[in-house]
C-alpha positions as CSV (number, residue, x, y, z in Angstrom):
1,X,-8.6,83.4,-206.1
2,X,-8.9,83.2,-202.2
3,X,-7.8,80.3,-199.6
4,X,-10.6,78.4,-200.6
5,X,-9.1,77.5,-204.0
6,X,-6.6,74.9,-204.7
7,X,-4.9,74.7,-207.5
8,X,-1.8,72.9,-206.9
9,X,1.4,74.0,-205.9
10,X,4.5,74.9,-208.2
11,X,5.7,78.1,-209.8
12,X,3.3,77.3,-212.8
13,X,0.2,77.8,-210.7
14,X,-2.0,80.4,-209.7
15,X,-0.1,81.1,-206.6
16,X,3.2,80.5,-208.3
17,X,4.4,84.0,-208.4
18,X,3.9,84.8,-204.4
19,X,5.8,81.8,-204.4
20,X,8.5,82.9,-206.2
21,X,8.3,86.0,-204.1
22,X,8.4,84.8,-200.7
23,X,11.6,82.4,-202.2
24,X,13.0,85.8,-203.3
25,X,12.2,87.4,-199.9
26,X,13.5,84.1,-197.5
27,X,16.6,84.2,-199.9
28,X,17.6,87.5,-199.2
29,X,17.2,86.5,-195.5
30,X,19.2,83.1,-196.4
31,X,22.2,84.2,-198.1
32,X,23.1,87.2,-196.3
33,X,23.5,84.5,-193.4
34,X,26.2,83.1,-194.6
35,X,28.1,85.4,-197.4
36,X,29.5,87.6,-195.1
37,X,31.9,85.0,-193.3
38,X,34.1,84.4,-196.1
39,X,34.7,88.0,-196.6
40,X,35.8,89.1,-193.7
41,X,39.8,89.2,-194.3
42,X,39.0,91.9,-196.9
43,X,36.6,93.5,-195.2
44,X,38.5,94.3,-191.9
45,X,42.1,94.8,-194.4
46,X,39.8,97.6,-196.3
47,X,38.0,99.4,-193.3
48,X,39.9,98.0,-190.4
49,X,37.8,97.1,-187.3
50,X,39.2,93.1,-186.3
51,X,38.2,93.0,-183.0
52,X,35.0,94.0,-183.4
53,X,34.2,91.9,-186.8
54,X,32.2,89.1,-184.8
55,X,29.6,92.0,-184.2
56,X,28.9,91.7,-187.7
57,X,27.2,88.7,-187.3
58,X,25.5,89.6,-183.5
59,X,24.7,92.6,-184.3
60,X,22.6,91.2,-187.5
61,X,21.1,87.8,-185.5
62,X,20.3,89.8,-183.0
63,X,18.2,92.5,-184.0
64,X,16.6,89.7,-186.3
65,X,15.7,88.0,-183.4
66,X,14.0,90.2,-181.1
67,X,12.2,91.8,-183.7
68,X,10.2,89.0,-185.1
69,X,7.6,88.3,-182.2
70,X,6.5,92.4,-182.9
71,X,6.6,91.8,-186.6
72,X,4.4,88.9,-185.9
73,X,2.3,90.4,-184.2
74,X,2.2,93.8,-186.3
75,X,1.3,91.3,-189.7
76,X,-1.8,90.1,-187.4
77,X,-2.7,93.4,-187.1
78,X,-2.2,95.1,-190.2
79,X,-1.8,92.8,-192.4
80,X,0.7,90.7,-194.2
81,X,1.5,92.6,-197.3
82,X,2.2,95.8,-195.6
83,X,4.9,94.3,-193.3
84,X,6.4,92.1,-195.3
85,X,7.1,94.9,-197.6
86,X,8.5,97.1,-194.8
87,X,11.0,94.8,-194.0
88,X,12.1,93.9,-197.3
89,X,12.4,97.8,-197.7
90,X,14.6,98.2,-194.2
91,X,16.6,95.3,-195.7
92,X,16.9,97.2,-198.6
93,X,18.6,100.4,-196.9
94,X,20.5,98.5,-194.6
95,X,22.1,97.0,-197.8
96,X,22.8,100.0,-199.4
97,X,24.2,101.6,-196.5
98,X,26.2,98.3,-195.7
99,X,27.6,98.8,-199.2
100,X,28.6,102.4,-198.5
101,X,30.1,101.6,-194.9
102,X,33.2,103.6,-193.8
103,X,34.1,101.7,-190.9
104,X,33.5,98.9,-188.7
105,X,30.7,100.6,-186.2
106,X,28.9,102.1,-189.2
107,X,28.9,98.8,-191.0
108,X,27.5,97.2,-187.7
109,X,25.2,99.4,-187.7
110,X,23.9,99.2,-190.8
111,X,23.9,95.6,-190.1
112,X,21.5,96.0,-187.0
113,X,19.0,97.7,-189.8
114,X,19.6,94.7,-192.4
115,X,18.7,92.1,-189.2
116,X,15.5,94.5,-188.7
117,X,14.3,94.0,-191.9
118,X,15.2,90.1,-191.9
119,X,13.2,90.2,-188.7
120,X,9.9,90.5,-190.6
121,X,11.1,89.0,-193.8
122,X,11.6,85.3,-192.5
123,X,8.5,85.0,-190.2
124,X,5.6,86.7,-192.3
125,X,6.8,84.5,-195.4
126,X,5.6,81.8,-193.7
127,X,2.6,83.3,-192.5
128,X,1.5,83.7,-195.7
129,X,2.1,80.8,-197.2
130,X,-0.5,79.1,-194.1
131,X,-2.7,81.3,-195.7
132,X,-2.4,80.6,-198.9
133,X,-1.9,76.9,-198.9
134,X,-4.2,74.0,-197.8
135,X,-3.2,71.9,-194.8
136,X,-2.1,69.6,-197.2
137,X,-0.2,71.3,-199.2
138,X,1.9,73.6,-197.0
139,X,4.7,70.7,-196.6
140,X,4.9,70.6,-200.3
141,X,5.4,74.7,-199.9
142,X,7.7,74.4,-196.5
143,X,10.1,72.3,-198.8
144,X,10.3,74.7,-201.7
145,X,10.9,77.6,-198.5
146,X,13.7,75.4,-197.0
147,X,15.4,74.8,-200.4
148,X,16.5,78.2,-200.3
149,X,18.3,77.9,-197.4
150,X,19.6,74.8,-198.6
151,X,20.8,76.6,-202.1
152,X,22.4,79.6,-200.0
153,X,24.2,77.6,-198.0
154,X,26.4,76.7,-200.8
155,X,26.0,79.6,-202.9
156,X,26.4,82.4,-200.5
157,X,29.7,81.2,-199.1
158,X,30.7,80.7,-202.8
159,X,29.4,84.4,-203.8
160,X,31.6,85.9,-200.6
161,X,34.3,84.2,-201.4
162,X,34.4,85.7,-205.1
163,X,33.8,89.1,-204.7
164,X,36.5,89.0,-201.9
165,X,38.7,87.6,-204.2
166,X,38.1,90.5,-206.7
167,X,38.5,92.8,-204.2
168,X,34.8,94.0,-204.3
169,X,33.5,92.9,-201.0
170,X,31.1,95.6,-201.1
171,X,28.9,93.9,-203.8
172,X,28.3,92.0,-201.1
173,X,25.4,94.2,-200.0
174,X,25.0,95.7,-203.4
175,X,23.8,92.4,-204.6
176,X,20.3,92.7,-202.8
177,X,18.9,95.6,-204.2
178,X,17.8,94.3,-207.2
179,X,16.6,91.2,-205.4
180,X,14.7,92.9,-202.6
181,X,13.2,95.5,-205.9
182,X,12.4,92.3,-207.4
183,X,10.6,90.9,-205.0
184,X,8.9,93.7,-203.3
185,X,7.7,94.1,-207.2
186,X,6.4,90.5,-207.4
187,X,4.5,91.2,-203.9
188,X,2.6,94.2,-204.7
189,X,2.1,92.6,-208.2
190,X,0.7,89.6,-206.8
191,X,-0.5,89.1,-203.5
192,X,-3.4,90.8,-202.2
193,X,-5.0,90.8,-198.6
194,X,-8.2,92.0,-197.6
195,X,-8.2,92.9,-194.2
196,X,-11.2,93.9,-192.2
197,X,-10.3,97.8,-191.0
198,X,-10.9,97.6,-187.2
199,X,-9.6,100.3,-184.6
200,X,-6.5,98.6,-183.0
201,X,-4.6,99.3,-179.6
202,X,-0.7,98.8,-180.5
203,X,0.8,97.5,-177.7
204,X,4.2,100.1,-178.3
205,X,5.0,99.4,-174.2
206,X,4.8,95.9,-174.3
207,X,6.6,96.1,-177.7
208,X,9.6,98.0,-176.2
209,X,9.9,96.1,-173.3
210,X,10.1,93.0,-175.0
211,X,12.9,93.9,-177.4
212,X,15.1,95.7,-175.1
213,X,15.1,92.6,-172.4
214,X,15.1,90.2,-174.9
215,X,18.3,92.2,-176.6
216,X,19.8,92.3,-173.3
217,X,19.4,88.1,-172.7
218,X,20.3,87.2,-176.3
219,X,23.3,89.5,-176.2
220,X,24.5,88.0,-173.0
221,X,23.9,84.5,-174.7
222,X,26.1,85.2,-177.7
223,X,29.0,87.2,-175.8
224,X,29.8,85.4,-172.4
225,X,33.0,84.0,-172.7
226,X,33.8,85.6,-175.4
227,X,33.6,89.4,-175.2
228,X,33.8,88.9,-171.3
229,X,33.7,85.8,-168.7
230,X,30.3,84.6,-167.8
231,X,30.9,85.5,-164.1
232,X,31.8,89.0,-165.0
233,X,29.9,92.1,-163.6
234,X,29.3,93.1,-167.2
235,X,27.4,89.3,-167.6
236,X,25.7,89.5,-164.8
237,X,24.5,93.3,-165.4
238,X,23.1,92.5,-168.7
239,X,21.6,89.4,-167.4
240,X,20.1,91.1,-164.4
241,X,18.7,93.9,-166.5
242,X,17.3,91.8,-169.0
243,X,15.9,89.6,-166.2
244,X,13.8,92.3,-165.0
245,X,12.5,93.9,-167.9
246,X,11.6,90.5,-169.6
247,X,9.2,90.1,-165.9
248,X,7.9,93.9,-166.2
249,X,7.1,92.9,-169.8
250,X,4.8,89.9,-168.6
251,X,2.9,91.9,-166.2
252,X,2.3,94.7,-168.5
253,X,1.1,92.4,-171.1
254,X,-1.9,90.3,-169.0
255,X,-3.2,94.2,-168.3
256,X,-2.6,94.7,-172.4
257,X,-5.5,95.2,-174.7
258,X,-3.9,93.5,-177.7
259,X,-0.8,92.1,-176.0
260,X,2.5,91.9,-178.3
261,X,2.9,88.6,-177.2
262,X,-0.4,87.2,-175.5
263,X,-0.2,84.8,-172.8
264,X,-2.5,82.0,-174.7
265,X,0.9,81.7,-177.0
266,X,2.3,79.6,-173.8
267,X,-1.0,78.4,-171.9
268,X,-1.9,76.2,-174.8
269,X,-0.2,73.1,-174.4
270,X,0.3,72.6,-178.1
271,X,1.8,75.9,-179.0
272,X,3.7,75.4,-175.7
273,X,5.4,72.3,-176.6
274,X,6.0,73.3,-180.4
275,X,7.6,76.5,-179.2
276,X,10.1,74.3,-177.2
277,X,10.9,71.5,-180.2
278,X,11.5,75.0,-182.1
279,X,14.0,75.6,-179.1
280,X,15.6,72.3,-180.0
281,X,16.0,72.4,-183.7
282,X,17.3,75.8,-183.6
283,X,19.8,74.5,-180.7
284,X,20.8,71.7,-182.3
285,X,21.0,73.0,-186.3
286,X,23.4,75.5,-185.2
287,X,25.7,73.5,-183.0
288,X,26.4,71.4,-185.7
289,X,26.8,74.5,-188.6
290,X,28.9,76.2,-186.2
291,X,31.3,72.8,-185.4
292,X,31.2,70.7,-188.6
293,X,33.2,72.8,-190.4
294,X,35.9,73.3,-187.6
295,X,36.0,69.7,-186.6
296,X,36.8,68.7,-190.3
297,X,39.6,71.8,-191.2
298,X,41.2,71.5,-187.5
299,X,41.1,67.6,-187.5
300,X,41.8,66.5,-190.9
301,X,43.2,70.0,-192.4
302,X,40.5,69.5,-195.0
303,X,39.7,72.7,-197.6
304,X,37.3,75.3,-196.2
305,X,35.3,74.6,-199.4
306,X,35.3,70.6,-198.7
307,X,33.9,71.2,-195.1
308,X,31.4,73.7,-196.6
309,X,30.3,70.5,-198.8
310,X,29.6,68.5,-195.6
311,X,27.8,70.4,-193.8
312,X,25.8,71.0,-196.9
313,X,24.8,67.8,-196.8
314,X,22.4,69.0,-193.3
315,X,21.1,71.7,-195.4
316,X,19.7,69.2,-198.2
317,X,18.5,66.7,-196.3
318,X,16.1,69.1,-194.6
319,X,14.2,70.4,-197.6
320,X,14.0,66.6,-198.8
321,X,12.1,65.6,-195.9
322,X,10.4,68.7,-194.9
323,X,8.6,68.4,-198.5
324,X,7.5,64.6,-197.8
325,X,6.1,65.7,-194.6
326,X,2.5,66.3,-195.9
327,X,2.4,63.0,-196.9
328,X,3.2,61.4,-193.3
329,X,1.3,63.9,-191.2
330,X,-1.8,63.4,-192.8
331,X,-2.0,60.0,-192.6
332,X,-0.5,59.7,-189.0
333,X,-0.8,62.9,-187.6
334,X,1.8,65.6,-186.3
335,X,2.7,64.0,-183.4
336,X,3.7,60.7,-185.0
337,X,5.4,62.3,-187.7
338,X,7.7,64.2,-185.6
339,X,8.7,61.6,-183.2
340,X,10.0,59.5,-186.4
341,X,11.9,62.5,-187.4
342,X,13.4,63.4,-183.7
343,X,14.4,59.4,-183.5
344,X,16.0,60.5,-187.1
345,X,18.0,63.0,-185.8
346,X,18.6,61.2,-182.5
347,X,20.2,58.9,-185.1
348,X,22.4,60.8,-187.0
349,X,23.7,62.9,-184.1
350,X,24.7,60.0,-182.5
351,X,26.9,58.4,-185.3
352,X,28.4,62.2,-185.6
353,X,28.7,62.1,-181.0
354,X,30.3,58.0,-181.1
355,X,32.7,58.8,-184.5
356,X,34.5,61.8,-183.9
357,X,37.4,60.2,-182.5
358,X,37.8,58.9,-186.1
359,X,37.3,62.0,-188.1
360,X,35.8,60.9,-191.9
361,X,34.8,63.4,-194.2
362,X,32.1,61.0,-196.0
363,X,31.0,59.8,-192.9
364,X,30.5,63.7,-191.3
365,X,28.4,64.0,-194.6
366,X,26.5,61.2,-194.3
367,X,25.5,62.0,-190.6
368,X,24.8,65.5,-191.5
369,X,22.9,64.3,-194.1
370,X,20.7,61.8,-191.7
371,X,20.1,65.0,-189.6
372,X,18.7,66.9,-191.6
373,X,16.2,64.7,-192.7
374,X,15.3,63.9,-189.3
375,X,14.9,67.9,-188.4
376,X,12.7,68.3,-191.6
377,X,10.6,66.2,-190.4
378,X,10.6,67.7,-186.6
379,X,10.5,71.6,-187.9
380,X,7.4,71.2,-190.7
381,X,4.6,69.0,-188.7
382,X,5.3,70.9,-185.7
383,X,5.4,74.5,-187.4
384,X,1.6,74.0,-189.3
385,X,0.6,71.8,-186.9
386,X,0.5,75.2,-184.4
387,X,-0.3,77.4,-187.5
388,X,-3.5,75.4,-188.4
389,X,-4.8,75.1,-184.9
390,X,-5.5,79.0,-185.0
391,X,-7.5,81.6,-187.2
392,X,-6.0,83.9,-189.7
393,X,-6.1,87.1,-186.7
394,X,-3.8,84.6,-184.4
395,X,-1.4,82.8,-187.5
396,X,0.7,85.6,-187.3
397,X,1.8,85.9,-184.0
398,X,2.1,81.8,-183.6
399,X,4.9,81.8,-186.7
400,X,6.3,84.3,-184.8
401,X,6.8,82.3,-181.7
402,X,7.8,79.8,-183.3
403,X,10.5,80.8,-185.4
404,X,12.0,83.3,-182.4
405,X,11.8,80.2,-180.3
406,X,14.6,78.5,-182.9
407,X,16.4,81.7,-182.9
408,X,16.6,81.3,-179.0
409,X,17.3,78.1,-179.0
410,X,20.6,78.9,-181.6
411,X,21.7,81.8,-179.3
412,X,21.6,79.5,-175.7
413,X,22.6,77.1,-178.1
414,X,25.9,78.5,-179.5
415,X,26.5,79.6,-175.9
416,X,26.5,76.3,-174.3
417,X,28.8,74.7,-177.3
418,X,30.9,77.6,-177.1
419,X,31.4,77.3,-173.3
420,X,32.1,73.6,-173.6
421,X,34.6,73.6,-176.5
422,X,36.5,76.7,-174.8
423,X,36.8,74.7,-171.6
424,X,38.7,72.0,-173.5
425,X,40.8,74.5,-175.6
426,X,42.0,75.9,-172.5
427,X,43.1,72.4,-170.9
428,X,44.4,71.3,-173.6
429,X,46.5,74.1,-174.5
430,X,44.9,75.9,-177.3
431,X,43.6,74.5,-180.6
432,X,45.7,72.2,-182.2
433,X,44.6,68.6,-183.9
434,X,43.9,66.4,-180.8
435,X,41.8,69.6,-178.7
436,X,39.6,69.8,-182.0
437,X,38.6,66.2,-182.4
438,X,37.7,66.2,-178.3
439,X,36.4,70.1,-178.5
440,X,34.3,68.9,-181.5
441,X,33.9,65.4,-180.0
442,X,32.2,67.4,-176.8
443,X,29.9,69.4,-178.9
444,X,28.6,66.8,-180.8
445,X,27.7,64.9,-177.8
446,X,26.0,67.6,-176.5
447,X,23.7,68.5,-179.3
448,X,22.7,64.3,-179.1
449,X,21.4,65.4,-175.7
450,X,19.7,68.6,-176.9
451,X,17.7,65.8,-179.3
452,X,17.0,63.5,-176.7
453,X,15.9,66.3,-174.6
454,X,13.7,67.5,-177.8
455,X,12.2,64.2,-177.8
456,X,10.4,64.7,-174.2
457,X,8.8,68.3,-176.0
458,X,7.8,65.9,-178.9
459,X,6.4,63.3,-176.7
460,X,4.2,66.1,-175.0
461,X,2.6,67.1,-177.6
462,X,-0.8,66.7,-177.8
463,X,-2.4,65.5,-181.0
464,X,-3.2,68.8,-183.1
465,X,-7.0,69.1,-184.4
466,X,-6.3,71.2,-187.5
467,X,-8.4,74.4,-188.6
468,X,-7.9,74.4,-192.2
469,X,-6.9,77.2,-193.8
470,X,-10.3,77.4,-195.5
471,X,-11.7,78.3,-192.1
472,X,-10.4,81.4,-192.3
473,X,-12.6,84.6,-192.3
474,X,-13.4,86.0,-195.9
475,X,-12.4,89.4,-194.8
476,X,-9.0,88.0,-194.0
477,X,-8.5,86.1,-197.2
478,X,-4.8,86.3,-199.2
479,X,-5.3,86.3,-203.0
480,X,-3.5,86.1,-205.7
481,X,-4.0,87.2,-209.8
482,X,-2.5,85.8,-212.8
């Protein structure tokens, strides 16, 4: 069975096993996002290391996020299959090794290996389901992919939380192998590519350059004013430096022969302005994950496990919507479709912005809720809407974008927050009731600009003429076998 054949979409179908797979692979990518925080008291009591356990979550986001746009472009290359698989592999190591860590630095390293193989996990799953699936259908699949995330949300913070508790904080890690075996099992099984064999010119400059600068940029986003002041000569070395590179990188790549990240990924005005709604949502989802939760405990002294609930609520409404999308875009296009779901969001971030000098748990959960309906419906048009304006030999590398765009848009985005509710911490004393409702208060208000400002990108859209997926070369075609 090639792209050209429909057969529905669900785990019973023809394609239902690379389903299951890439569900497996985003999972692995999905949990491992969030079952590490609730672990961390035993962690640092077994191998010590305090001061340095925020690292364990840079160190992984960032090496995710600078690796995806070469992954991206690697899978248009090579191929899907072969990629996907290596990073399910280096995710594989990276657990085992995180499970055998003797220290902080060795577990952040082995950390930095997981995010590598997360880096190709997440954005090549997608790819191939806009092979695989008809325009029509890939909102359908986009739901079932953002289900997981909804799922772990709740279960990996659960699944931390038990094995710390049982003093076995290491099965933490352990607990991938036989998910990454499974699916890595399911993918050779099941999916099958076949790629037309043409000579290639890797672009392993470009590709250096881009990581190291972007490293540089991201990890000055995610540590000023916290590991050092923003005006610091450390912030504005790493700044500086990553400044640089990031503009020897663009002049290297227009003299490229097959540029890591070509320049027609920002000169169309479609991709363009998609790449910057990615920004938003990114922006915006983590501002609330990273301040719901402390709004509600600091505020209201509710249970970790009752502020986990509401934010939750984000994380469900998203797959809802995201799976309805098909049905709105194809009748009123992208465009339409995600201005209704940014005026959702605009919504529901305002209710959280004008209410939270009233702290209510239901009504957090409600709002959360509203947003993430709203953001399903922003993320999915706009994602296929760039994915089907392009052939199979370009798919790759416009996920890519895409998806590091959000990640860019969480880093600058947790940055900003950060900086604002620090400011009102330190005039106020230090955290206590009061400086959390107007930290929080703060934050919220300023993801409801981030929306508003996401509404200009999705005004600038252009309306996207889709290339169905049937359009793409034979030689290129994903298959799958009973």
């Amino acid at each position: 069975m090639t792209t050209e054949t429909a057969d529905g979409v669900g785990f019973r179908s023809k394609r239902g096993p690379i389903l299951i797979a890439l569900m497996l692979s985003t999972g692995l990518v999905a949990i491992d996002s969030t079952i590490v925080a609730t672990a961390v008291p035993s962690i640092v009591e077994d191998i010590g290391g305090f001061s340095s356990f925020p690292w364990l979550f840079s160190a992984y986001l960032l090496a995710q996020a600078v690796s995806v746009p070469v992954y991206a472009k690697l899978s248009d290359v090579l191929g899907r299959k072969p990629i996907i698989l290596s990073g399910i592999g280096l995710f594989l190591l990276g657990s085992i090794l995180c499970g055998l860590a003797w220290s902080m630095p060795a577990l952040i390293a082995f950390r930095v290996l997981q995010g590598l193989g997360a880096g190709a996990v997440q954005p090549v799953s997608i790819t191939i389901a806009g092979d695989i699936y008809t325009l029509a259908e890939r909102a359908k699949v986009q739901g079932y992919l953002a289900s997981v995330w909804a799922i772990s949300s709740v279960v990996g913070p659960t699944l931390g939380g038990i094995f710390a508790s049982l003093e076995i904080w290491r099965w933490i890690f352990l607990i991938n192998i036989p998910l990454c075996l499974l699916a890595g099992w399911m993918l050779v099984r099941t999916f099958h590519e076949n790629v037309q064999k043409t000579k290639h010119r890797i672009d392993y400059l470009g590709a250096a350059l881009l990581t190291t600068s972007l490293s540089l940029l991201i990890l000055g986003a995610l540590e000023g004013g916290q590991a050092w002041a923003w005006n610091s000569p450390v912030s504005i070395t790493v700044f500086a430096v990553g400044a640089v590179l990031l503009a020897i990188f663009l002049l290297v790549e227009r003299k490229a022969a097959e540029p890591v990240l070509p320049p027609w990924v920002v000169s169309r005005r479609l991709l363009a302005t998609t790449a910057l709604i990615s920004f938003g949502v990114g922006a915006a989802m983590l501002g609330l994950t990273s301040y719901v939760p402390t709004f509600l405990e600091g505020s209201l002294k509710t249970s970790p496990v009752l502020a986990g609930l509401a934010l939750a609520a984000l994380t469900l409404g998203w797959p809802i919507s995201a799976s309805q999308a098909g049905r709105f875009y194809l009748r009123i296009g992208f465009r339409r479709t995600a201005l209704i779901g940014i005026s959702i969001t605009v919504i529901g971030t305002a209710i959280l912005a004008l209410t939270a000098s009233s702290p209510n748990v239901l009504l957090v959960a409600a709002s959360c809720f509203v947003v993430g309906l709203g953001l399903g419906l922003v993320a999915t048009p706009t994602l296929i809407a760039a994915q089907s304006s392009v052939e199979w030999n370009e798919r790759g590398v416009v996920t890519g974008t895409n998806l590091f765009a959000r990640s860019i848009g969480s880093s600058i985005g947790v940055a900003v927050f950060g900086a604002v509710a620090n400011a009102i911490y330190a005039n106020s004393g230090g955290p206590n009731p009061q400086s959390t409702v107007s930290a929080s208060g703060a934050v919220f208000f300023a993801v409801l600009v981030c929306a508003v400002l996401t509404v200009v990108a999705v005004v600038a859209m252009p309306e996207a003429g889709a290339k169905s997926p049937e359009a793409a070369p034979a030689a290129s075609g994903a298959s799958a076998q009973d």
